[in-house]
ROLUM-440638 format. One record per residue: z, y, x of N, C-alpha, C, O in turn. Coordinates in steps of 0.05 Angstrom, whole numbers, plus 5000, padded with zeros to 4 digits. Example, Ala and Ser with C-alpha at 12.3 -4.5 7.8 and 13.67 -1.06 7.14 Angstrom:
<pts>
515648865264515649105246515649345264516949345285514249555257514349795273515750015258516150235268
</pts>
This chain:
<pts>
710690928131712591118120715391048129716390868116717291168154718891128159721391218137722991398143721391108116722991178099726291198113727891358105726791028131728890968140729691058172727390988180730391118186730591258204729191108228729790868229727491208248726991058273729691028298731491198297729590868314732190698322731090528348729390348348732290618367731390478387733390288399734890348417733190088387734489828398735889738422734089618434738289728438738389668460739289368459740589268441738389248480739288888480739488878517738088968535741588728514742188748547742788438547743988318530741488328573741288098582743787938600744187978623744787808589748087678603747487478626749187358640744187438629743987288654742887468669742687358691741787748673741487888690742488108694742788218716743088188674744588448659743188658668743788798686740788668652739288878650738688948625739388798607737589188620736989298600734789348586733389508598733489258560731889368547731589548522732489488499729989828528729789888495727189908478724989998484727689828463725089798445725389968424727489988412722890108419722990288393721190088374719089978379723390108346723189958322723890108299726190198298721790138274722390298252723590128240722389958226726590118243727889998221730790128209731290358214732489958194734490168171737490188183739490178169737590208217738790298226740690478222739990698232743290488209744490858201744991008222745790908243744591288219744691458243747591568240748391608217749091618259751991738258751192028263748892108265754092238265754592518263755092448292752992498304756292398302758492348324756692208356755591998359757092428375754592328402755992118418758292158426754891918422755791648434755191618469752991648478756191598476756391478511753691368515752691228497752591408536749591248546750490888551751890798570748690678522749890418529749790278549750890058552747690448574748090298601749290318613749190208635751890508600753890468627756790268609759190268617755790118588757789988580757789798587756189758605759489558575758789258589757589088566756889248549756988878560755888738540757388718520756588798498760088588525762588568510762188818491761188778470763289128500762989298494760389398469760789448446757389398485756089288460756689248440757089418423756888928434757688788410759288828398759588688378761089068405763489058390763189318358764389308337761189518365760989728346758589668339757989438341756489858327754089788317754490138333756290308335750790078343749590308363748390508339746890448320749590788346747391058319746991198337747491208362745791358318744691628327746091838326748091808312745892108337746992348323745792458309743292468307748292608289746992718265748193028262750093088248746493258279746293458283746893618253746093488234748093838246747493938218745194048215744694068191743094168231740594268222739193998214737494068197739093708218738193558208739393468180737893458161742293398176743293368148741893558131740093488115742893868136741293978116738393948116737193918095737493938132733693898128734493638105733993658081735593428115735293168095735793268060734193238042739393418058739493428044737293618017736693607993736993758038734693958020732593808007731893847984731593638022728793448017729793238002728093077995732493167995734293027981733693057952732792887936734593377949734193487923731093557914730293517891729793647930726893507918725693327910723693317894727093117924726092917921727692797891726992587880730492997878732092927853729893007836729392847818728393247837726893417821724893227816724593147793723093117840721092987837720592717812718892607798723392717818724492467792722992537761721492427745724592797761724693017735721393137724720393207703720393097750717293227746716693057748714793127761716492757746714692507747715192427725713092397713717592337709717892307691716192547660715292437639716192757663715192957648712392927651711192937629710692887678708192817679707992567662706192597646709492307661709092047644708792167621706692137609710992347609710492357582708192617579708692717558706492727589703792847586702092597579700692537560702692467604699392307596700292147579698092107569701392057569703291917542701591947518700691767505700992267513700592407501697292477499696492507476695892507514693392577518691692257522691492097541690892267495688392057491686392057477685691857465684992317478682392437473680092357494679992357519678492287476676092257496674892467515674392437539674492637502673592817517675392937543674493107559677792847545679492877576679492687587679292477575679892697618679992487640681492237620682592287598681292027630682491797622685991827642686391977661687491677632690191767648692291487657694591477666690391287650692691037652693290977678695590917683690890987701691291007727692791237742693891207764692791477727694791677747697691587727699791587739697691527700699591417695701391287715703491357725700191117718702290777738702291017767704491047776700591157779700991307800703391427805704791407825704091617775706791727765709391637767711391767775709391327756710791147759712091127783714391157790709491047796709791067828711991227848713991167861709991487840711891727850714391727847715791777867715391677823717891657808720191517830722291627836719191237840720491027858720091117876721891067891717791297890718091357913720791547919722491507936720691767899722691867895726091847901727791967915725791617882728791457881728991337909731191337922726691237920727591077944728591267963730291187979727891507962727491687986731391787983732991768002732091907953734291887948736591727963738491797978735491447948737991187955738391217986740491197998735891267998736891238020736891468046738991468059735391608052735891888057737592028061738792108082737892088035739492258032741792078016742892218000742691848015745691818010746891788045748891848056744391658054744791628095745391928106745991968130745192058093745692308103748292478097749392628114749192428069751592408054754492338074756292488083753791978077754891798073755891928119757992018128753791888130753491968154754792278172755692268195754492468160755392728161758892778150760792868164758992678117761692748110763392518111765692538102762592328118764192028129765691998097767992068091763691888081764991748051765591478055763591338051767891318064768091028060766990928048764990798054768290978017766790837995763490867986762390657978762191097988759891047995758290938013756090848006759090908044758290708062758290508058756290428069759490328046760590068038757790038017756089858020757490238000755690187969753590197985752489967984752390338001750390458019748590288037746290328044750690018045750189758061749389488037748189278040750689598014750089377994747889327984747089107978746189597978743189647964740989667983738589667976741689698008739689898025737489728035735789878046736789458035735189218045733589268021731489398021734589158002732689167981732089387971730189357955732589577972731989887969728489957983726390047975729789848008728189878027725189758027723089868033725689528018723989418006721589447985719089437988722889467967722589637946719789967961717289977959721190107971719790357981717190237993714990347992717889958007714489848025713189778001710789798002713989717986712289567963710689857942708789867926712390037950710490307927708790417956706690557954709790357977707690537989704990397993702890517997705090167993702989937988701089967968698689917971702690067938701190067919699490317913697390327900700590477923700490767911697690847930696691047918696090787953693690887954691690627931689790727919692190397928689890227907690590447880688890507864692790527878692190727844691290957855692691147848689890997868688591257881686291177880684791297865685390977894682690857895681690817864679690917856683390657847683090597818682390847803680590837787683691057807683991307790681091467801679391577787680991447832678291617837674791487828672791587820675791187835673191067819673191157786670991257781674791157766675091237744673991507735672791557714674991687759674291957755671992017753670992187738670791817776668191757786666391807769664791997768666691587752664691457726665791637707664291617688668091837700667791987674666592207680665592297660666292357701663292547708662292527708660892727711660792227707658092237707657192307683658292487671654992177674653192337646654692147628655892287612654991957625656291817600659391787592660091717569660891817607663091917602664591687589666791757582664291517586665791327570667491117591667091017613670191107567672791007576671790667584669890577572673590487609673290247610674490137586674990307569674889937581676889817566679389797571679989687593681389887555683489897564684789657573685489667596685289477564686589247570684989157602686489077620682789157607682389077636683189297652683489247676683589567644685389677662688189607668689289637689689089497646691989437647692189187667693889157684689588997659690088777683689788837714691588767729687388997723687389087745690889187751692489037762691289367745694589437747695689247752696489197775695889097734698088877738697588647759699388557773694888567759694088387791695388547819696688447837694488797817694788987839697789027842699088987863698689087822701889077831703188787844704788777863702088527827703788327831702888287864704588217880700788327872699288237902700688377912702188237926701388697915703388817935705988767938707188817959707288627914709888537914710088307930711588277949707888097921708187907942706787887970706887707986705688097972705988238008707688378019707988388043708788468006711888588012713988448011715688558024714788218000716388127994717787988020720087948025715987958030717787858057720487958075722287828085720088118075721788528076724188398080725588348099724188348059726988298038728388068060730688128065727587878071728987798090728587788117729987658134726887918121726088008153728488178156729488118178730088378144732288468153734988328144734688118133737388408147740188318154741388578151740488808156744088488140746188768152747588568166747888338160748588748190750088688208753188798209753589038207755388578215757888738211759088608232758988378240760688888242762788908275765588938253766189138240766888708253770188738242771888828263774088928260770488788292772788918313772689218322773989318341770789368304769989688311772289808303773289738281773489998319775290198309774090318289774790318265772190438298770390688280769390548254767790358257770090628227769990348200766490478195764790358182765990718209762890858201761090758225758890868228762090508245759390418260760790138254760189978272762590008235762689698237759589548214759189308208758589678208756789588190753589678204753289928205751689528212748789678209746889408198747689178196743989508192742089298183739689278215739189448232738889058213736189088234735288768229736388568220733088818239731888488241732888218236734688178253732688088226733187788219732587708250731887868268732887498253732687248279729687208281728087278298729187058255726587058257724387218254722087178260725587418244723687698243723087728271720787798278725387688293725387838320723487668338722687758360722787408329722187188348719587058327718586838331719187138319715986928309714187148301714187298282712387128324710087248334707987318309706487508309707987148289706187178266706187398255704487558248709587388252710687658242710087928241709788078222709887958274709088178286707188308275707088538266704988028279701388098273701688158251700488358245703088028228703488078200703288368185701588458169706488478200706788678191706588928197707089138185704988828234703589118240700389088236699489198216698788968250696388838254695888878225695389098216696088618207695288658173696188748154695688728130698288918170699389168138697889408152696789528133697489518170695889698187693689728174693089918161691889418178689189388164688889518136687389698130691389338113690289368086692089598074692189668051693489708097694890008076694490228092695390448088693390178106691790438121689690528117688890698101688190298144684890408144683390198120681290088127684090168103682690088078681990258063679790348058684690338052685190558036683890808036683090948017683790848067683391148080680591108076679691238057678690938089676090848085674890998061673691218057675890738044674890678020675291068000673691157984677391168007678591417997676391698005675391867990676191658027674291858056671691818031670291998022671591558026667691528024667891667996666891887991669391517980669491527946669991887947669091937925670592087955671992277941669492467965669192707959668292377984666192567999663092477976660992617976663492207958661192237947661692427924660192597915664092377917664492477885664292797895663292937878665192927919663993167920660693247919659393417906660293097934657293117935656293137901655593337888656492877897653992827865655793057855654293247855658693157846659193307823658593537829657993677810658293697863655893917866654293927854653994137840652893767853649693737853650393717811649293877795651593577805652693607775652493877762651093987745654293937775656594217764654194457766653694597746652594497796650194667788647994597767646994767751647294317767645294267735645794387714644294547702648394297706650194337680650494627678651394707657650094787694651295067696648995247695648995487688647695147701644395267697643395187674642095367664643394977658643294947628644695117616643395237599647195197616648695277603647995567605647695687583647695707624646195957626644196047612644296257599642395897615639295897611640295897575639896087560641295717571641995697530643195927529642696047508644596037542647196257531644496537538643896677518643796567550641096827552639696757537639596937520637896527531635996457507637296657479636596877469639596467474641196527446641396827448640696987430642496887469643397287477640697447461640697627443638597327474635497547467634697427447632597537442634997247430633597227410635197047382634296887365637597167387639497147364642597457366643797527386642697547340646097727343648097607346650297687354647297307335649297197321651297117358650797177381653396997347655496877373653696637375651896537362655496567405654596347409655096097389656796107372653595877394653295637380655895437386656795447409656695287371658795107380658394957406659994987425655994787406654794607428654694747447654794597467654495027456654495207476658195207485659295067502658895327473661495287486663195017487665294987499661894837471663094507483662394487507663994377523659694587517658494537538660594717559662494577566660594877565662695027573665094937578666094937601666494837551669094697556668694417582669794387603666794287569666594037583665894057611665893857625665294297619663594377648667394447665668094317685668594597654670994607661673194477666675294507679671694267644673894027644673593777678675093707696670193727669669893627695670593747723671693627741669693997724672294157756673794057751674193827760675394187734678694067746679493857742681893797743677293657734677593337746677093227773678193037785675293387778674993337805675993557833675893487856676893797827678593937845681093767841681993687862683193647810685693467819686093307835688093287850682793077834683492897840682092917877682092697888681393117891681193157915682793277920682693287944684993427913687493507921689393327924690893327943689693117899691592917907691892637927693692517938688192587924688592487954687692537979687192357994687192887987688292978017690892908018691292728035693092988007694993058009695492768018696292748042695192588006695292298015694292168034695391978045691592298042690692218064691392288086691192138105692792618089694092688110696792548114696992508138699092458101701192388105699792028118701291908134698191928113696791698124695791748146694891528155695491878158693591948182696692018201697091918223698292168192700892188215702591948215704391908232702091788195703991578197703191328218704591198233699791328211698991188231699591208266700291038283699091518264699391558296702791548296703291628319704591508287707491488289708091208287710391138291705790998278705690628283705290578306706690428320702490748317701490598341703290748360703190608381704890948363706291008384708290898389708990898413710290748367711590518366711290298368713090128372708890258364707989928376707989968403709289828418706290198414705490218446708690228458708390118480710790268457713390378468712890618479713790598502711890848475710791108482713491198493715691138483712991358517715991408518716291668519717391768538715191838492716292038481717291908461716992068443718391718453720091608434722791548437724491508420722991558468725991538475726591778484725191958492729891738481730892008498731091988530732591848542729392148540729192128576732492178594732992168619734092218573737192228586738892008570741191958577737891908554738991658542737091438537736991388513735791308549734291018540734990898516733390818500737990888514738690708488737890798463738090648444736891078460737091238428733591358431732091368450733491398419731491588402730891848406732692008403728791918411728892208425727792358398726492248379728592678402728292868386726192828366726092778342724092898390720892838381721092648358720592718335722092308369722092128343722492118328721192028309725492238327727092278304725692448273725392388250725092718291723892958281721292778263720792788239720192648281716392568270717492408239716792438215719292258253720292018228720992198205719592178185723192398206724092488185721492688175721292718150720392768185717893088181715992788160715892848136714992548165712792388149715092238121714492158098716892258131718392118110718392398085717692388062719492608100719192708076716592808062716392838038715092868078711092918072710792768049710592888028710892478049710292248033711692358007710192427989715092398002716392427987715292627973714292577951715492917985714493187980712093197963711693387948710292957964706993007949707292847930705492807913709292747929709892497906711492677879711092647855713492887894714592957887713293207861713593247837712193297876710893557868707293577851705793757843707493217853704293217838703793297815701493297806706293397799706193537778704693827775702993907759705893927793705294237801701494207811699994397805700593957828697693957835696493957804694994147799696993777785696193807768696194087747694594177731698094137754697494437735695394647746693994797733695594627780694594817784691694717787689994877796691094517782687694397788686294357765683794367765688194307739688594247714688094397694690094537694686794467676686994717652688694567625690694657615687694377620689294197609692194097601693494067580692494047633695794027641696594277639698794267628695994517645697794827634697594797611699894777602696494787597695894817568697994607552699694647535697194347564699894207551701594317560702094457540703794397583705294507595706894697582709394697579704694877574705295107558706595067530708695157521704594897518705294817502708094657494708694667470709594517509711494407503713794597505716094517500
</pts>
C-alpha cells in the first residue's frame, strides 16, 4: 500500500560521476513546482535542496477529494463500532472480529489523512507551518499505516473462519475471551513486524535550500540502504506473509464458504417450502412461529455470507494491484521512470501509487455502506437509530 508517494531516487557517484535511479516506495514529499533534469546538475548542487515531484492540480484535487473520504470514512467507522457495540444476540453473526476490523479501518483512515492529503495541502498551497508539523509526525505515521495494513487481512481471515462456523448447523459463539486473545497476539506480532519502519527511515534536512518547501524530505536510514537482510526482510518476507498468505488462505476460505452455504441455503429453503405448503393445505390458520424463524434465520445467513464475500473481494483486489506495483518496483521496470527525466517518477507511477493508495482507503472507508447493503440487520439498526 503505497500510502506515501513513489519517488525515484537519484544518487550520483563523485568518483565517476555517473548516475543512478532507483525506484523506491518511500515518504518522499512531492512539490507543485517542475524541477530541472538532476543530470544536468553537479553533485554539489544535488545536496543542496531535497529532489520532488510535480504536483499538477488535477492530482491535488484527485488527493484532496479522496482526502475527504477518507474524513467520512472516520465518521462511518466509528458509527459501525458503535452498531456492533450494540448487537449481541445470538441469533446474529458474532461481531468482535469485524469489530477490531472497524477499528482498523478507522486508522487506515487517519493514516491516509495525516498524510495524503495534509502532503497535498502542505505541497500545492505552500503552508510553512504545516510543513514543519508534516515532517514531525510523518515516520511514525507511516509506520503506523504498515502496521494496519498488516493486520487488517488476519481480521479478515479471523472474521471469515467465524462466519464460517456460524452457518454452519450449530451456530454457536467461540468464547469470547479467546477471541480477545487471538486479537491481541495478532496485533502485538504485527507491531513487532512492523516496528522496524520506524527507523529504517530518517527525515532529511538541506539548511542551505533557498526553497524552505524542498529544505526538509524523509528516505531511508543508512542502514536501511546497505544491509541486504533488510531488503529480503521487507520485500521477500513482508510479500510472503501480507500478501500471498492472506490472499491464499482468503481465495480458499470464502470459495469454500460459497460452496457449502450453496449447497446450505438450497437445503434450508426446500424445508422451509415444503413446511410452508404442508401448513398452506392442511391448516387456515397463519403460519407457525418456527416457520418464520426459519425464514428469518435463512436470511440472516445470506447476508452473512453475501457481507462477508463482498468485503473481502474488495480486499483482495486492492492486494492483487499492489502486488503487481511491488514487483515492478523491485524489478526497476522502466515504466516507472519518466523516459525524459530519469531522476523522477513517471506518470504511470505516480498515477498506480496514488489510484491503490486510495482503493485501500476507499474500501476501508465505505465498509459501512457494504454492510448495509449486504446486511438486513445493519439497515434495520441503521434505521433505527
Amino acid at each position: 500500500f503505497p500510502l506515501l508517494k513513489p519517488y525515484a531516487t537519484v544518487t550520483r557517484s563523485l568518483i565517476n560521476n555517473t548516475v543512478q535511479a532507483t525506484v523506491i516506495p518511500v515518504v518522499y514529499g512531492v512539490r507543485m513546482d517542475p524541477f530541472p533534469d538532476p543530470t544536468n546538475e553537479t553533485a554539489e548542487e544535488l545536496l543542496i535542496c531535497a529532489v520532488g515531484e510535480p504536483y499538477p492540480l488535477y492530482r491535488f484535487v484527485y488527493i484532496v477529494v479522496a482526502g475527504l473520504i477518507a474524513i467520512g470514512g472516520v465518521g462511518f467507522n466509528i458509527l459501525l463500532i458503535a452498531l456492533f457495540a450494540n448487537r449481541s444476540c445470538a441469533t446474529t453473526p458474532p461481531t468482535l472480529y469485524p469489530s477490531a476490523l472497524a477499528v482498523l479501518d478507522t486508522l487506515m483512515c487517519v493514516c491516509y489523512v495525516a498524510i495524503m492529503f495534509i502532503d497535498a495541502i502542505v505541497s500545492y498551497l505552500r503552508i510553512e507551518s504545516l510543513y514543519a508539523l508534516y515532517y514531525s509526525y510523518v515516520i511514525p505515521v507511516y509506520t503506523l499505516s504498515k502496521f494496519v495494513q498488516l493486520a487488517i487481512p488476519y481480521m479478515l481471515i479471523f472474521a471469515t473462519l467465524e462466519r464460517l462456523v456460524w452457518i454452519s448447523a450449530k451456530r454457536k459463539n467461540s468464547d469470547r475471551g479467546n477471541r480477545f486473545a487471538r486479537i491481541g497476539v495478532t496485533l502485538v506480532l504485527c507491531a513487532v513486524v512492523r516496528l522496524p519502519t520506524l527507523w529504517a527511515l530518517e527525515k532529511q534536512e538541506f539548511p542551505d535550500c533557498d526553497d524552505y518547501f524542498r529544505s526538509i524530505t524523509t528516505g531511508p536510514s543508512t542502514w536501511a540502504r546497505t544491509e541486504e537482510w533488510w531488503e529480503m526482510f521487507d520485500f521477500q518476507f513482508m510479500t510472503f506473509v501480507q500478501t500471498f498468505i492472506p490472499f491464499f488462505i482468503l481465495v480458499t476460505l470464502n470459495a469454500y464458504m460459497f460452496s457449502h452455504s450453496k449447497n446450505m441455503l438450497q437445503h434450508r429453503s426446500s424445508k422451509i417450502i415444503i413446511s410452508s405448503l404442508l401448513f398452506a393445505v392442511y391448516s387456515s390458520r397463519a403460519l407457525p412461529a418456527h416457520v418464520h424463524g426459519a425464514q428469518h434465520a435463512l436470511t440472516e445467513v445470506r447476508s452473512a455470507i453475501l457481507t462477508m464475500l463482498a468485503i473481502v473481494t474488495s480486499y483482495l483486489l486492492c492486494n492483487s494491484l499492489q502486488l503487481v506495483l511491488t514487483l515492478l518496483e523491485k524489478s526497476d521496470s522502466s515504466l516507472l521512470l519518466d523516459p525524459e527525466n530519469p531522476g523522477m517518477s513517471s506518470v504511470f507511477h505516480t498515477s498506480f501509487g496514488d489510484l491503490i493508495s486510495f482503493l485501500y482507503t476507499f474500501t476501508s472507508a465505505v465498509r459501512l455502506f457494504i454492510y448495509a447493503i449486504c446486511n438486513t440487520e445493519i439497515r434495520r439498526d441503521l434505521r433505527a437509530m
